[in-house]
C-alpha positions in Angstrom: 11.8 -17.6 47.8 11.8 -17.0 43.7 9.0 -17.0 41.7 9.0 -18.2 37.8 6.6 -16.7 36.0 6.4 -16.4 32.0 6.7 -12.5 31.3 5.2 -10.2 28.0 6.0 -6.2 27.4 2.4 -5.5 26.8 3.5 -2.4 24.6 1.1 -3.5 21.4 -2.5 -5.2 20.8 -0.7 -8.0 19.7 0.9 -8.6 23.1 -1.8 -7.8 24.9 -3.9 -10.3 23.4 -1.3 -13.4 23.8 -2.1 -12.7 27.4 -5.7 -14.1 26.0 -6.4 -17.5 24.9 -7.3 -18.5 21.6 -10.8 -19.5 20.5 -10.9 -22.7 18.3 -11.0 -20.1 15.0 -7.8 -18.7 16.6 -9.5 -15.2 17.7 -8.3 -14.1 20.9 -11.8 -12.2 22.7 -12.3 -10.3 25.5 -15.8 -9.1 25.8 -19.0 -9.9 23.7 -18.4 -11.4 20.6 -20.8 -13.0 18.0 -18.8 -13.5 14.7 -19.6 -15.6 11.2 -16.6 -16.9 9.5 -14.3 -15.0 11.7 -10.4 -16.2 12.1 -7.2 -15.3 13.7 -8.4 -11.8 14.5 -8.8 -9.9 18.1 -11.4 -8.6 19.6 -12.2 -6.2 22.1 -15.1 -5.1 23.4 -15.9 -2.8 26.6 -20.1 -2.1 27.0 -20.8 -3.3 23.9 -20.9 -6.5 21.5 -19.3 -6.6 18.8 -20.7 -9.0 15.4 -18.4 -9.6 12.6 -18.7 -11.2 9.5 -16.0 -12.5 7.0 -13.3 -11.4 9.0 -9.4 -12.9 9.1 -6.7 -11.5 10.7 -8.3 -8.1 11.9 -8.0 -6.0 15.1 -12.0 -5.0 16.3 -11.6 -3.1 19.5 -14.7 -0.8 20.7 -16.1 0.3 23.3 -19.3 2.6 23.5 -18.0 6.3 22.4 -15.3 4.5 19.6 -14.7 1.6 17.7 -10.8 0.6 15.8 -10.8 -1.6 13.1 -7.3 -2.3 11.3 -5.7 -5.5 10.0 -3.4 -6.9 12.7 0.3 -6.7 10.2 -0.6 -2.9 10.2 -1.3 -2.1 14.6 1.9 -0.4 14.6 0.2 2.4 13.1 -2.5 2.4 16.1 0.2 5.1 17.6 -0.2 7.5 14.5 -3.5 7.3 15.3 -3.1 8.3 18.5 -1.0 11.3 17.7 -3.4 12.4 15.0 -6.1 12.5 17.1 -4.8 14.8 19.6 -3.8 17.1 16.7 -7.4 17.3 15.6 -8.1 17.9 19.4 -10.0 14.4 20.1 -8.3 13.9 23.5 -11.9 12.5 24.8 -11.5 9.5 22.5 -7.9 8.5 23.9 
């Protein structure tokens, strides 16, 4: 028997959150979210909520210890992040 299924890479935010559907304001959310005026944007939340005002077309991912904010045309540079901080020895935060 075959199965047909619709399949992503999930190798970015952006990917990720396709897997997530859109709001009516076009955010994609998983977790607690209360936002004013808030379009086309992602958020993520783990143990916390996030609020966000004025927001469009911005990445809000946080959980209790850390919190990304970033616009969304610029998550490829999530991975520099990464490598910075384990050069400035913040593996806890990864």
């Amino acid at each position: 028997m075959r199965a047909y299924f619709d399949w992503d890479d999930i190798g970015s935010i952006d990917a990720l959150a396709k897997t997530i559907e859109a709001d009516p304001d076009g955010n994609r959310v998983q977790g607690r979210h209360i936002g004013i005026n808030t379009t086309n944007s992602i958020i993520f939340g783990k143990d916390i909520a996030i609020c966000t005002i004025d927001l469009d077309n911005m990445i809000v991912a946080g959980t209790k210890d850390e919190v990304l904010v970033c616009p969304r045309d610029k998550s490829q540079k999530i991975k520099m992040l990464v490598d910075k901080l384990k050069q400035q020895g913040h593996e806890d935060l990864l």
